[in-house]
PLY file of the C-alpha trace (Angstrom):
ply
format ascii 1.0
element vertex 416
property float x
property float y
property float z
element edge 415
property int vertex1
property int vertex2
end_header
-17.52 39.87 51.77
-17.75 36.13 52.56
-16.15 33.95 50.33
-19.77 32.55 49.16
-21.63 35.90 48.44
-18.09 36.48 46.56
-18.53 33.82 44.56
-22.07 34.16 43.97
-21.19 37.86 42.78
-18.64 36.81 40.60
-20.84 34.21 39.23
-23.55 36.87 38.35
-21.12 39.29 36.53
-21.14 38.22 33.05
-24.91 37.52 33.16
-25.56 41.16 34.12
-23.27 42.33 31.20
-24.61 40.63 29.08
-28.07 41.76 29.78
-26.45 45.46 30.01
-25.42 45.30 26.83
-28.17 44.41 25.06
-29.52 41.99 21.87
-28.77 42.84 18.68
-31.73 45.09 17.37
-29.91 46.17 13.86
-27.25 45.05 11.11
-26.88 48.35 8.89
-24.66 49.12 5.93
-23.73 52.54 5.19
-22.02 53.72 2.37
-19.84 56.87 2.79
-19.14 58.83 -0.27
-15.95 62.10 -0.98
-13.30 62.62 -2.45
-9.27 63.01 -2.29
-6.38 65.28 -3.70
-3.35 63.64 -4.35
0.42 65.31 -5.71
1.64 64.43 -9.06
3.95 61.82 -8.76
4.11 57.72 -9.93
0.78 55.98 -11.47
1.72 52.81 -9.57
-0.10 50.72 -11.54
2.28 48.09 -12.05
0.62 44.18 -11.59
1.66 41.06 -10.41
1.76 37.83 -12.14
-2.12 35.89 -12.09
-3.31 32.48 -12.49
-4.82 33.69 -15.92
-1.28 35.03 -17.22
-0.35 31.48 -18.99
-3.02 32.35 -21.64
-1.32 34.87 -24.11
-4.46 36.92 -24.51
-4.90 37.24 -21.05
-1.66 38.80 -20.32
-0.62 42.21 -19.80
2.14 43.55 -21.77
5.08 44.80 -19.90
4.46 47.53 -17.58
6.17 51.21 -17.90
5.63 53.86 -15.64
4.10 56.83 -17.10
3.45 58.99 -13.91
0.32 60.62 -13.08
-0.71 64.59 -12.61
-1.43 66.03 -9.53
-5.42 65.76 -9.55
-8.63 64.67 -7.15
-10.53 60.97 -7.26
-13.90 60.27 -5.69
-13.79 57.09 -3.59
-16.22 55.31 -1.18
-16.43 52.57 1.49
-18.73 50.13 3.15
-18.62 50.00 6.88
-21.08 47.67 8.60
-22.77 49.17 12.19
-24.51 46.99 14.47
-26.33 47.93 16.56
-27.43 46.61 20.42
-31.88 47.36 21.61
-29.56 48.91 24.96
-28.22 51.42 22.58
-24.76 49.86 21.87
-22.94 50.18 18.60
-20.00 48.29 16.95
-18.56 49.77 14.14
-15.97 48.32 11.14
-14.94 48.39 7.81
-14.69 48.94 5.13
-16.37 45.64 4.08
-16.25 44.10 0.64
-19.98 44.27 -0.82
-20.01 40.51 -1.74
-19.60 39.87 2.10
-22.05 42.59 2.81
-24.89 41.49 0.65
-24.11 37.88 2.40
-24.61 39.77 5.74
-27.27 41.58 5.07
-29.39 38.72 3.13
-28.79 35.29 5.44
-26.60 36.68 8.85
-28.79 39.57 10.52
-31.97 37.86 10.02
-30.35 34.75 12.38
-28.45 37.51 14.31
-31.35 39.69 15.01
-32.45 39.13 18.65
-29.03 37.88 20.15
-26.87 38.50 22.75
-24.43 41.10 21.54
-21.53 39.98 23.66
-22.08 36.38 22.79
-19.73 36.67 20.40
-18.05 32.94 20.69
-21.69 31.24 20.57
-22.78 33.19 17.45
-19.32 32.36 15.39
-20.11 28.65 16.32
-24.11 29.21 15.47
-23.09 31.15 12.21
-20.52 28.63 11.15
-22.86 25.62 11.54
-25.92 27.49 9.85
-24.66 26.76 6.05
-23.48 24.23 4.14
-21.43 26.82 2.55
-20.59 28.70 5.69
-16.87 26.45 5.80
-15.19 29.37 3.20
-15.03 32.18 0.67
-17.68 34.88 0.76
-19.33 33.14 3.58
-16.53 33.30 5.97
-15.76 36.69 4.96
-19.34 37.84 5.85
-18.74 35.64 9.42
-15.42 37.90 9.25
-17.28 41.24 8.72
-19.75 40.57 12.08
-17.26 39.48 14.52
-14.85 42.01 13.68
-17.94 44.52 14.49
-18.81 42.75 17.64
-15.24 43.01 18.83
-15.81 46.71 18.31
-19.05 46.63 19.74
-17.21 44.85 23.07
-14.30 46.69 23.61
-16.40 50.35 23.43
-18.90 48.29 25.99
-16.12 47.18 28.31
-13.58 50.42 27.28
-11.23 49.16 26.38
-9.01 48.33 22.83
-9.72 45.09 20.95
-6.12 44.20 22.09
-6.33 44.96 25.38
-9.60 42.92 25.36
-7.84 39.87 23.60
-4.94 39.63 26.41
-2.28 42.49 25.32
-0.52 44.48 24.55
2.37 42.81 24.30
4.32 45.43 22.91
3.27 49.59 22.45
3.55 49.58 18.60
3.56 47.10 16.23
6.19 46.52 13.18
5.07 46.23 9.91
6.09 45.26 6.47
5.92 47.64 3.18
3.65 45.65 0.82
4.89 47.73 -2.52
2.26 46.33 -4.78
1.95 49.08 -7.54
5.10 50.28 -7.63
6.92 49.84 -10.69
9.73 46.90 -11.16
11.57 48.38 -13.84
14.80 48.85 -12.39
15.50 52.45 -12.50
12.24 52.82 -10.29
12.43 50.03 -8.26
16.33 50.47 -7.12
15.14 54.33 -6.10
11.93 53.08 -4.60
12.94 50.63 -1.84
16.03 52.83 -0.73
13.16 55.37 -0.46
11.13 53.45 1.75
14.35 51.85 3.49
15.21 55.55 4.23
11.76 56.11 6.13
11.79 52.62 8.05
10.65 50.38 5.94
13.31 47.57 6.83
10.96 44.90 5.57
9.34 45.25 2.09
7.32 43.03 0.04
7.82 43.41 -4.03
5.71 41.82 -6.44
6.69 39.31 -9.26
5.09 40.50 -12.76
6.49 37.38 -14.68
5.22 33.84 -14.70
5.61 30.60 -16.82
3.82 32.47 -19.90
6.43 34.72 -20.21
9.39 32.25 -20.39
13.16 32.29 -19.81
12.87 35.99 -20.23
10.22 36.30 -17.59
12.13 34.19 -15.30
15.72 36.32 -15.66
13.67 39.59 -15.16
11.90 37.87 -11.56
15.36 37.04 -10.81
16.81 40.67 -11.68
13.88 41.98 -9.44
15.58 40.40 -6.59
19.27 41.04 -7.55
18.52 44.59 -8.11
16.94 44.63 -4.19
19.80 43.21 -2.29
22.32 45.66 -4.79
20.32 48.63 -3.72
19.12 47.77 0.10
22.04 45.59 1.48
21.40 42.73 3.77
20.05 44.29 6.67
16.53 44.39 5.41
14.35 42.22 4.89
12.59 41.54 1.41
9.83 38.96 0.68
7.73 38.36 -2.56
4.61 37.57 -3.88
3.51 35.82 -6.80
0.10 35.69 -6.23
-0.96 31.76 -7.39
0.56 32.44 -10.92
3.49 30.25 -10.85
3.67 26.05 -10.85
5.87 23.59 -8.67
8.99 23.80 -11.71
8.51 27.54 -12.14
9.18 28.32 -8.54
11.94 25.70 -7.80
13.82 26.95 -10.50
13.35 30.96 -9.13
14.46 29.64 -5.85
17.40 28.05 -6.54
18.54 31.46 -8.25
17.64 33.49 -5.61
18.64 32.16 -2.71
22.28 34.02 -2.33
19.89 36.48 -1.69
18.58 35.41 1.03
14.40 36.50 1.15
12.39 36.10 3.63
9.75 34.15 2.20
7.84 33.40 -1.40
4.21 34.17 -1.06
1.16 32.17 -2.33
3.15 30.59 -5.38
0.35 28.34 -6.37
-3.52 28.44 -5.72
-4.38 27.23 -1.55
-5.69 23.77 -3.43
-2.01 22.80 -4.22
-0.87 21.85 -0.79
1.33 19.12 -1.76
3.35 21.93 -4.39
3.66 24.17 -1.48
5.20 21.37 0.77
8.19 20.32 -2.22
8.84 23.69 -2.62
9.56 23.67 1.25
11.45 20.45 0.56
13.15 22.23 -2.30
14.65 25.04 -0.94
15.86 27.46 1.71
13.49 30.30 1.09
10.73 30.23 3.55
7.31 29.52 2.01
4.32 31.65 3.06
0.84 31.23 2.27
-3.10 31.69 3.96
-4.33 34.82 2.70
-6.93 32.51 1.19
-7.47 30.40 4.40
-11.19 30.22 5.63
-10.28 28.78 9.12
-7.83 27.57 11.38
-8.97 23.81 9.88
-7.00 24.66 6.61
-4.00 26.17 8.49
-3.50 23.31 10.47
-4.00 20.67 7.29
-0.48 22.95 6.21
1.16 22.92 9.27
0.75 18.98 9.46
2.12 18.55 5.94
5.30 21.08 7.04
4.02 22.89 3.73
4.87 26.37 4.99
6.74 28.78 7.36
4.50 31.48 7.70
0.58 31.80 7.59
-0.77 34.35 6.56
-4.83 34.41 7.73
-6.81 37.48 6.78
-9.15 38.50 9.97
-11.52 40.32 7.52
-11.73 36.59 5.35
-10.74 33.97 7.48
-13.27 34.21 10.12
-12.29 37.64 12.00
-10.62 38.40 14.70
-11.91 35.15 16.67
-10.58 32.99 13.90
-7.05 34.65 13.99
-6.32 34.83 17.72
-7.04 30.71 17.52
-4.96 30.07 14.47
-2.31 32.23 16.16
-2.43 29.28 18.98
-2.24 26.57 16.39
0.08 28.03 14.92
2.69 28.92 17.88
2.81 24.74 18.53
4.37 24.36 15.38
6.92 27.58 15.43
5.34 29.27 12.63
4.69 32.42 12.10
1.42 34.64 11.68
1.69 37.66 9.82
-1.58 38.42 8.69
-2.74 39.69 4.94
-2.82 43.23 4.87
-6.40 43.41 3.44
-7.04 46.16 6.24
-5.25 47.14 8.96
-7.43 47.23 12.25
-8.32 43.61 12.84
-4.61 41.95 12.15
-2.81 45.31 14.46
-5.00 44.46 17.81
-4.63 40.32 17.18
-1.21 41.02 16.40
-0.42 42.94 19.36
-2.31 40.62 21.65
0.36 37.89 20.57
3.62 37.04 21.35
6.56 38.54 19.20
7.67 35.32 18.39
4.36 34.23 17.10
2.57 37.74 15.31
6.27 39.22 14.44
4.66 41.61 11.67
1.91 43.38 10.49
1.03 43.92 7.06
0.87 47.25 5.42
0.26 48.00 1.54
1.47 51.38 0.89
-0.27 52.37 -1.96
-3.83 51.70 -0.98
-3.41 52.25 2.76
-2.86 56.20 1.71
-6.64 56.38 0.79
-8.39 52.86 2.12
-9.11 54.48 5.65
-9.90 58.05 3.73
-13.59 58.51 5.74
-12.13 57.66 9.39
-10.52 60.16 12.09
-7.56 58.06 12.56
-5.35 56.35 9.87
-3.24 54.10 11.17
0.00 54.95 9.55
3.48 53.71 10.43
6.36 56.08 11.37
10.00 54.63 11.18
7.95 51.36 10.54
5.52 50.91 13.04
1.92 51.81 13.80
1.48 52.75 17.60
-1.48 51.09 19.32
-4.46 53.29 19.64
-6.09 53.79 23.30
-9.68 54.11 22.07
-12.27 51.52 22.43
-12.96 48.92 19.94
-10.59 49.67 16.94
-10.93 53.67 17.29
-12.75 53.53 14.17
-14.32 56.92 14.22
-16.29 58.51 11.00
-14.90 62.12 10.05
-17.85 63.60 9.28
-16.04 66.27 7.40
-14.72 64.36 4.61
-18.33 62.67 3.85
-20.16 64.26 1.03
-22.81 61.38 1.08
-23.56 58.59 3.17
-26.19 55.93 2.10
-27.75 52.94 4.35
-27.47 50.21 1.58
-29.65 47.46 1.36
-30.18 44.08 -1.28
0 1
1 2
2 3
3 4
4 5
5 6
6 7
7 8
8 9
9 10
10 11
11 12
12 13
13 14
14 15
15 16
16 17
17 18
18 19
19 20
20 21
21 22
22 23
23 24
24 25
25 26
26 27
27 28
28 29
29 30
30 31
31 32
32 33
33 34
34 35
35 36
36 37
37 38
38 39
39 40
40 41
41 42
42 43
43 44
44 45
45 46
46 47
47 48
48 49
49 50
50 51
51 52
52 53
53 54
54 55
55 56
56 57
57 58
58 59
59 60
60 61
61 62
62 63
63 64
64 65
65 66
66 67
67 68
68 69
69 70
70 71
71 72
72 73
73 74
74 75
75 76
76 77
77 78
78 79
79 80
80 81
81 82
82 83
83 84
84 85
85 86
86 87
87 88
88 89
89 90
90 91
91 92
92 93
93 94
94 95
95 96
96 97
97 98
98 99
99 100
100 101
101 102
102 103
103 104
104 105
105 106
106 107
107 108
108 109
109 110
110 111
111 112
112 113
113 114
114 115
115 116
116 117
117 118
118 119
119 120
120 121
121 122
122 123
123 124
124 125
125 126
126 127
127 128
128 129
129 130
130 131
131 132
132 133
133 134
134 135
135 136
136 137
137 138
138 139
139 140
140 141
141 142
142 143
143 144
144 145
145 146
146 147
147 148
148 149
149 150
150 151
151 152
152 153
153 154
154 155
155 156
156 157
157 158
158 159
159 160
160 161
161 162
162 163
163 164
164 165
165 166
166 167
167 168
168 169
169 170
170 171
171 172
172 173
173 174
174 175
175 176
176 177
177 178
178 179
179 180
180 181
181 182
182 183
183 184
184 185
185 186
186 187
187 188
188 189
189 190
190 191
191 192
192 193
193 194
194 195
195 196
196 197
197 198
198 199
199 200
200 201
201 202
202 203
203 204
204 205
205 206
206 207
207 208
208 209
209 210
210 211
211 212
212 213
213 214
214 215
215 216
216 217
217 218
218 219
219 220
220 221
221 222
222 223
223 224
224 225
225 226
226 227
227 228
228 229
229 230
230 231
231 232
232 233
233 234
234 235
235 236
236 237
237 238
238 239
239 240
240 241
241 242
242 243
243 244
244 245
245 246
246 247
247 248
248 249
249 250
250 251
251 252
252 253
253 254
254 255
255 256
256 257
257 258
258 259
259 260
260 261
261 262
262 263
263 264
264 265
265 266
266 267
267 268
268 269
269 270
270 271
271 272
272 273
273 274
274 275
275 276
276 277
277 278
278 279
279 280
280 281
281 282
282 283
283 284
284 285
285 286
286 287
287 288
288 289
289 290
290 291
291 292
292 293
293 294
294 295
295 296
296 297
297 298
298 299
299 300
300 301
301 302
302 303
303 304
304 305
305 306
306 307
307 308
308 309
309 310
310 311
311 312
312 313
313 314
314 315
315 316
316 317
317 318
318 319
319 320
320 321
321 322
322 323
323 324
324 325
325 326
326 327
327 328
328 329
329 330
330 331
331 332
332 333
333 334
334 335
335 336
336 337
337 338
338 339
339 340
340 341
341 342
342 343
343 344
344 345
345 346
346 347
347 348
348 349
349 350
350 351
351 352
352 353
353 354
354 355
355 356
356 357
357 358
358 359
359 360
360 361
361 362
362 363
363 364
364 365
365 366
366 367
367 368
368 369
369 370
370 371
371 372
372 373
373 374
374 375
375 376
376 377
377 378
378 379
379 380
380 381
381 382
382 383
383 384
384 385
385 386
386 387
387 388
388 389
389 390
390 391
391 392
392 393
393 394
394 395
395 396
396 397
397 398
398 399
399 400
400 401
401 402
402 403
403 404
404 405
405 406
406 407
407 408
408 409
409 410
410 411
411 412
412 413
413 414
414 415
């Protein structure tokens, strides 16, 4: 072929894909309905410290494991399904219903019509269609239809989200044990993480209960928490901790400075995302690495952080922050300034393929919260679980989400 008609040919290709695969002709949500056994065993029902915990009548008393029966729970999920007028479909979930009805009420009517592997153009066009489009339930509807496009493009093209996105850059990916539920009291906690050290879990993430409202007590007992770790585990894995917005600027210096002989990998979302300037003294402050961004809406936000050298690691949810579009450019933002992304484990498909389309050095981990990962993924053919502490990268298109039709005892197109 002459180098013209080449050129000409190569020119065409997208434009013929495109039309291939076809304008969006639907935006359905489906709820699937069953149910689970599970063994008698722990309740895990233990909570972390909240914002509302400095008002005395708003916080829990101190939690005690009581165990739980062996028994059966009914559960359900939302997945959203697009679907293409050439007889494409895009699959993900499950979605949170407050993005859903967002979806379902302002999105599809503006999405109805376009080209389904526009994806770029209609984040851009979505983002610029509300005044309110810039965060919270907005994003996380923007979230919930490019994750599904992805899907919908890698099963056009064949071909895994990550492959689609530039990897794999490794064959599995690591992740961290996010251990919110399991008890704190010592006894449990000390067998717990040699438990989970034992089956590969050589990063964990524990939860602080205590905040300001519970005073000096509170604070020895979030210090114990992390004494009681390193006496346990040793120093060859690592152990991070959340405390989930509930703390202030003198609250977590003074945890810090105790806990730093024990050398954690980071402090977690210590204050609400509007404190910047806390987050960036507690940097100043201490040695512990400071993580934050489950609550980012955008890679705007991150880079407002990384400017103000407020934190180490960000921590962008692809099903909140803008989807897997979002997170593959904060991921470049991020890499200029050496900080890591390790991505809120809301779900697991959307961070696993951005994360394993990244450099090491960049997307090191991938978060995984053991207690609800055992059920969140119930209704699909393939659960990604980690062995020895990673999840190997599936070879089916999209994110290989697949319904198994055999665990659905009702399934319900929902509509608002």
């Amino acid at each position: 072929m002459k180098r013209r008609a080449f050129l000409a040919a190569l020119a065409a290709y997208p434009v013929a894909n495109a039309a291939a695969a076809g304008k969006i002709a639907a935006l359905e949500f489906w709820r699937f309905e069953g149910r689970y056994t599970y063994e008698a065993g722990t309740a895990n029902r233990q909570f972390q410290t909240n914002p509302l915990h400095i008002y005395d009548a708003l916080r829990p008393k101190e939690y005690k494991e009581q165990g739980r029966p062996a028994g059966e729970s009914k559960t359900s999920a939302l997945y959203l399904k697009l679907r293409t007028d050439a007889g494409l479909e895009g699959l993900y979930g499950p979605i949170d219903e407050e993005a859903a009805v967002v979806v379902h009420r302002q999105l599809r009517p503006f999405l109805l019509g376009k080209e389904a592997l526009a994806g770029e153009a209609l984040w851009d066009q979505l983002y610029r269609s509300n005044r309110h489009s810039r965060s919270s339930h907005f994003m996380m509807a923007i979230s919930a239809v490019d994750n599904a496009l992805w899907d919908l493009r890698g099963r056009y093209f064949k071909a895994p989200v990550y492959s689609l996105l530039g990897g794999p850059s490794r064959p599995a990916v690591q992740v961290y044990g996010s251990c919110l539920g399991f008890s704190v009291e010592p006894e449990f906690l000390k067998k717990k993480c040699v438990e989970l050290k034992q089956k590969g879990f050589m990063h964990q993430k524990w939860f602080m209960p205590f905040g300001p409202g519970d005073g000096a007590v509170g604070m020895e007992k979030n210090v114990a928490i992390v004494r009681n770790l390193r006496e346990a585990m040793g120093y060859d894995v690592d152990i991070m901790f959340d405390a989930f917005m509930g703390w202030d600027i003198n609250y977590a210096v003074q945890w810090a400075k105790q806990v730093e002989q024990y050398r954690p990998r980071w402090i977690e979302e210590a204050f609400t995302p509007d404190k910047l300037e806390s987050f960036a003294a507690l940097r100043r402050a201490t040695s512990v690495p400071v993580a934050t961004g489950e609550h980012f809406y955008g890679r705007w936000e991150t880079k407002r952080y990384l400017d103000a050298q407020a934190i180490t690691v960000v921590q962008a949810d692809p099903e909140w922050c803008g989807g897997v579009s979002e997170l593959v450019k904060i991921c470049h933002i991020a890499s200029a300034y050496d900080a890591h992304v390790i991505p809120h484990g809301h779900g697991v498909h959307a961070a696993m393929h951005v994360v394993a389309s990244q450099s090491p050095m960049t997307c090191p981990l991938v978060e995984y919260l053991i207690p609800k990962m055992t059920t969140y993924h119930h209704f699909e053919k393939w659960n990604p679980t980690p062995v020895n502490g990673k999840i190997t990268l599936p070879e089916t298109p999209g994110f290989g989400i697949i319904i198994d039709n055999a665990k659905v005892e009702k399934r319900t197109q929902v509509t608002w």
